[in-house]
N, C-alpha and C positions, 0 to 999 in steps of 0.2 A: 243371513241374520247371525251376529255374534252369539255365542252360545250364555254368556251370562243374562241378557234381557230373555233370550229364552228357557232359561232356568228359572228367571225368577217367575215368569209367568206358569211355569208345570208347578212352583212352588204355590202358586194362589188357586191351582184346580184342584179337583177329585181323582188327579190319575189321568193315566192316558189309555185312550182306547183306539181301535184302528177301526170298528165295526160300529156303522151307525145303527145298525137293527139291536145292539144291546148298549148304545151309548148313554149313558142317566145323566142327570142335570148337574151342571159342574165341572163335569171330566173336559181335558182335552183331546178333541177331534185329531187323529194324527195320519192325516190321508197318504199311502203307500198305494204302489203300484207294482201291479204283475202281467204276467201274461194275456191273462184274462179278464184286468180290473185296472179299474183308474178311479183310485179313493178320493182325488181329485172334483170328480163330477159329483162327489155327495155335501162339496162345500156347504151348501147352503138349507141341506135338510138337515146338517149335523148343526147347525145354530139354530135352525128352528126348533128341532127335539131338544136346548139348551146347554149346548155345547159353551163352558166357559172363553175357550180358544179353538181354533182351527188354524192346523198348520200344515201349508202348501207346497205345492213346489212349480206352478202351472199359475199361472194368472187366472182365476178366475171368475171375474166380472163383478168381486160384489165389494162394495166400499163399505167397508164394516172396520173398528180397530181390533175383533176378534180377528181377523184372520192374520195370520203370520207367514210370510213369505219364506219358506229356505229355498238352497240350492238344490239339495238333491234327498229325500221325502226321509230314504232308508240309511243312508249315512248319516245323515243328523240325528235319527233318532237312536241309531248307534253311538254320538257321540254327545249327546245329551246325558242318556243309560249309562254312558264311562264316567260323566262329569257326575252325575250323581253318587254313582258308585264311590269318589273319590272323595265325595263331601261325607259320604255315610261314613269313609275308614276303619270300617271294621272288617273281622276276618270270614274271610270266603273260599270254600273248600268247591272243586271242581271234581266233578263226578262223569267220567267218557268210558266209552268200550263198545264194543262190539253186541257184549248179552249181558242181562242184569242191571242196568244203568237206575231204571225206575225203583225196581226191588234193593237194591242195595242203598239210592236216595233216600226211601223210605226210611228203610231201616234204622241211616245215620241220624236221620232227625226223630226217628222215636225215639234214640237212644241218648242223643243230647237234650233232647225237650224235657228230659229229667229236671235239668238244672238250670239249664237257658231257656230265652223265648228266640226260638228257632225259625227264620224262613226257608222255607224249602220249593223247588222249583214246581206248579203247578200242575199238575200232568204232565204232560211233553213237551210244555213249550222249552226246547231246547237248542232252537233252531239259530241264525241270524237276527229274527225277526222276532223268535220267543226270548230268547236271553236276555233282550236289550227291556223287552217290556217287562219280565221279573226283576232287573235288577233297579227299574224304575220306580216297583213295590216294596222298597228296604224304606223300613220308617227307622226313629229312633229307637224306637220300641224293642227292635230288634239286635239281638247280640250276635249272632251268627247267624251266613246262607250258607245254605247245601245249594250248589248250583248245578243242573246236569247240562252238558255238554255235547250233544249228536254231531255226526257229519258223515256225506257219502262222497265227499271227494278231498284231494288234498288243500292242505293251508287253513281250511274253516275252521280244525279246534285251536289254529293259531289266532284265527281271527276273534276267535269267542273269547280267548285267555286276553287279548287285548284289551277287548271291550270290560269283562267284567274280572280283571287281574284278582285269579284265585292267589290265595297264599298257601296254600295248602292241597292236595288231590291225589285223585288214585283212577286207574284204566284197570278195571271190571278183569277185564279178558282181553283177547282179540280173536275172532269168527272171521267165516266165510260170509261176512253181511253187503250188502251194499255194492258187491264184487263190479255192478255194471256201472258203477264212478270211480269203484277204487281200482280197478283192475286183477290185483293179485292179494293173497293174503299178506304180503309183503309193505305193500303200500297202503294196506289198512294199521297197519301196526306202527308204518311210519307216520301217517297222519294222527292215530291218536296218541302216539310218540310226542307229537306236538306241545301237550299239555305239559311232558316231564320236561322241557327245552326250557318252555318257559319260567316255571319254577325254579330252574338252575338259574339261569342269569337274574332271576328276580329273588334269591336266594330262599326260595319256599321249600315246603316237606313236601316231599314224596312218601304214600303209604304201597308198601311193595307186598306182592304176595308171594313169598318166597317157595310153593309148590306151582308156579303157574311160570311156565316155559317163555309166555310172551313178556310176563314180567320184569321175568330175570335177566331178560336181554337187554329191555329197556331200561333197566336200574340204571346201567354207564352213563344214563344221558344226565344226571343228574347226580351232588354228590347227598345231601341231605335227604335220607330215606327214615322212615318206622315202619318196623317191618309184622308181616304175623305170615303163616299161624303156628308156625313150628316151635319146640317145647324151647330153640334157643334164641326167637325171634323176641322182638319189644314185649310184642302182645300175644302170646299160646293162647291155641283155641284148639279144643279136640273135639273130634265126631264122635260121638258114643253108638250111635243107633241111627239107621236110616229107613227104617220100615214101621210104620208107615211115614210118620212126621220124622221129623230129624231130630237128635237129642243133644246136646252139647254140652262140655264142659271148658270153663276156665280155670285156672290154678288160684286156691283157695275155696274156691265154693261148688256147692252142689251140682250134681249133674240136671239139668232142665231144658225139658221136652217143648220143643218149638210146632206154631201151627203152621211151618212151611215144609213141602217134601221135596225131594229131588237133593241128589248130590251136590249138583250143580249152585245149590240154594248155600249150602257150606260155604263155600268162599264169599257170597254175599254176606251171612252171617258174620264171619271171622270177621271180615273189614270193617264191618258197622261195630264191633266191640273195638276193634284198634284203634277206630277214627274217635270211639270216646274216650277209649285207653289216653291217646297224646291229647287230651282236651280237658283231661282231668276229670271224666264223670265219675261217679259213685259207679266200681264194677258192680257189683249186686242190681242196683238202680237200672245202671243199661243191659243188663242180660237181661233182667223184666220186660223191660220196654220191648227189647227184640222179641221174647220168645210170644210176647204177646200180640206181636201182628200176625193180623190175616190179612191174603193177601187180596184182593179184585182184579176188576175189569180184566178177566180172561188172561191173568198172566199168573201160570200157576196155583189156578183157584180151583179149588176143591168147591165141587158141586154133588150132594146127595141128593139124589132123584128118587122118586117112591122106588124105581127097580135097579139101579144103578150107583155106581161108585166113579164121578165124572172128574179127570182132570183138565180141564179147560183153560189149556195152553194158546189161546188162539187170538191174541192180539199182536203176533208177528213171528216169522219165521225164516231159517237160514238154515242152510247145511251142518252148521256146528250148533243153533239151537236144538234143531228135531233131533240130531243123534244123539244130544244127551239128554232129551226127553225121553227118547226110545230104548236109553240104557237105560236109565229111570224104571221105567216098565217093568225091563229086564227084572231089576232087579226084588221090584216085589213082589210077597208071598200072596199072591192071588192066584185061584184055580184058572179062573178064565180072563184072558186079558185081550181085549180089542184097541187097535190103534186107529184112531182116523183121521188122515192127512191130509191137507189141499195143498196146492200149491206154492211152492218156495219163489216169489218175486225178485226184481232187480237183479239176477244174476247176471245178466248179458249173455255174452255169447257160450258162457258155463253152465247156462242152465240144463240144457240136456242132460251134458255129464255129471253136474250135482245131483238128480233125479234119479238118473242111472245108478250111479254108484250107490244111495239112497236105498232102491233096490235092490240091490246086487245083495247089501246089509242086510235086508229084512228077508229076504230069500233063506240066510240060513237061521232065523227063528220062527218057525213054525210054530211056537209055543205062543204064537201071537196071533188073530185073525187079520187081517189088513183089509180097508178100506179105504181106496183114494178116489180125488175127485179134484178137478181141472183139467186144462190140453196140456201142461207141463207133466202132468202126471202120470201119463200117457207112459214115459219115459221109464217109470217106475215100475209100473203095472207090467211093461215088457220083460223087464228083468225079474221079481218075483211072482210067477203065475200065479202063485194061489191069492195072491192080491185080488180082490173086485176091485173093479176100474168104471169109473163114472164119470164122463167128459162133461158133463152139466150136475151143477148141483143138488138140483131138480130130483134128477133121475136118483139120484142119493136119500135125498128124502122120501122119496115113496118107499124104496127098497126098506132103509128102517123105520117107517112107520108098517110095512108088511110083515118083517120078520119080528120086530118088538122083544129084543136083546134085555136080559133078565141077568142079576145075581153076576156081572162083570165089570170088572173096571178098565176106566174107556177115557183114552188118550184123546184129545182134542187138538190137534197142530196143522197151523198151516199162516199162512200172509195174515195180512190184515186186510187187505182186495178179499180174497177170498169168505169172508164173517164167518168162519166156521160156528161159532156160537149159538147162531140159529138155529144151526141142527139140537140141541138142547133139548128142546121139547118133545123130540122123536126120542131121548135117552131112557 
């Protein structure tokens, strides 16, 4: 099916959805296929729950003028998501990296939503499959997207710059994430490498963070940079204070206390005033905006418990995440400080040795109590003894609902397999 009759048809629905269990009257039915599903076979419940359109890619059986035939379910709706994007023409800043992707999206869109009406990428969908269906949610309404960008193997954040051609973006960082697609940290940096590629030849900005090692290397790929945070960059940002929240200043105005902690959170911060710096916001307007998020869903969320002071790190985790949650720690002025770790995911055949070495770290701070728990963690627990090691989670949760840890502030890191979160209630 040509892509203009089916444009104008996503033009006459409520949106496109892939899930008939939350499909509402109106939308179009957009049937994808995986492993484990063939959106295909819901043809016909998705017009009965009042699907405006249904679109296919499998014949199947019902003569209806809702259903629309494509070739292939996931490429069209990639190439619908382009055609849309290119009718909407406005500008779209791409947001990839290793750690910080969510927090740093955030940020940018609290910090433009001053002055524009801002779409920003819905939770995670940052996928193949999520990009195509955000960029399908650009009304005219809209003056600017923050679009975030994921991948665990090579070519995808090239594929995602295709489909939703940012004009502008920035890569977070680069970690030990994802290591069991990417292979090395090397090839993690080349793939989200990707995004600066494409802005070169499409003549876009690059925002650089001129203290970050992976940054600076990847500057070459591209010549159009704004830079921050240093005092001779586009946009200076200074850390004033990092205990407990972080405190920041810009030049001109006051220094002001943010509700995010962790070092790590500073270069998130910086980029979200740079990215309003080159977009013209009111600085005063966007350091509000910033200092004024707090953050959720277990990514660096501050949790007070009647007995406890909880950082609830536990919506994913990597070797370069947890050890700069664990310098974090470090570095604050708390009498008693517990960490408690699950499992670090997807490493492949690294895993051992990221565990290991992991431990190796926590071994020379005792000024920390340690608790871990998974069979990765195993690894960990051999290398610092004074670690408790807990092969089921189970066996973790009785242990702290027995001992009932009082007056300490308590690390929460590990996967997202892992929910460490649940343990919450034993905090």
């Amino acid at each position: 099916m040509e892509i203009e009759p089916l444009y104008s048809s996503f033009l006459r629905s409520a949106g496109v959805n892939t899930d008939t269990r939350s499909l509402k009257t109106g939308q179009m039915f957009w049937a994808l296929k995986g492993p484990n599903f063939n959106g295909n076979l819901f043809a016909r419940q998705a017009l009965d729950t009042g699907a405006a359109f249904v679109v296919v890619d499998e014949e199947c059986g019902i003569r209806d003028p809702r259903i629309l035939k494509v070739d292939n379910g996931l490429r069209d709706l990639q190439k619908l998501a382009h055609h849309h994007r290119l009718v909407w023409g406005k500008e779209i800043i791409g947001v990839c990296g290793s750690n910080g992707k969510t927090t740093t999206k955030e940020l940018i869109s609290r910090a433009l939503s001053t002055e524009k009406n801002v779409f920003s990428t819905p939770g995670n969908l940052n996928n193949h499959i999520g990009v195509p269906l955000c960029l399908l949610q650009l009304t005219d309404e809209h003056d600017i997207a923050v679009i975030e960008m994921g991948a665990n193997h090579a070519r995808e954040i090239d594929e995602l710059c295709y489909i939703a051609e940012p004009n502008s973006g920035l890569i977070t960082n680069i970690g030990k994430d994802h290591l069991e697609g990417f292979g090395t940290i090397e090839k993690t940096a080349r793939a989200n490498g990707e995004l600066f590629e494409f802005l070169h030849h499409h003549l876009g900005t690059a925002f650089i963070n001129t203290v970050d090692e992976w940054n600076i290397r990847l500057q070459s790929k591209i010549k159009k940079h704004f830079t921050f945070p240093q005092p001779a960059d586009n946009a200076p940002c200074e850390l004033v204070d990092s205990d407990f929240f972080l405190t920041v200043k810009v030049p001109g105005l006051a220094p002001q206390q943010t509700k995010l902690m962790g070092l790590y959170n500073f270069n998130n911060i910086a980029c979200a005033l740079a990215v309003a710096a080159y977009y013209k916001i009111d600085a005063q307007k966007a350091l509000d905006a910033v200092c004024s998020y707090e953050p959720g869903n277990n990514r660096s969320q501050i949790v007070k418990t009647e007995r406890n002071t909880v950082i609830s790190d536990a919506y994913n985790a990597n070797p370069s995440s947890v050890l700069a949650a664990l310098e974090n720690l470090v570095s604050l002025k708390s009498e008693r400080k517990r960490a408690i770790l699950g499992d670090m995911l997807e490493l492949g055949k690294d895993s051992a040795k990221e565990h290991r070495e992991l431990g190796e770290w926590a071994a020379r701070h005792p000024e920390i109590e340690w608790f871990v728990t998974g069979k990765e963690m195993k690894q960990f627990a051999d290398a610092c003894p004074a670690a408790q090691y807990f092969e089921k989670k189970a066996d973790l949760e009785t242990a702290l609902q027995t001992e009932k840890i009082e007056s300490a502030t308590i690390l929460l890191k590990g996967s997202r397999g892992m929910k460490l979160e649940t343990l919450l209630s034993y905090l």
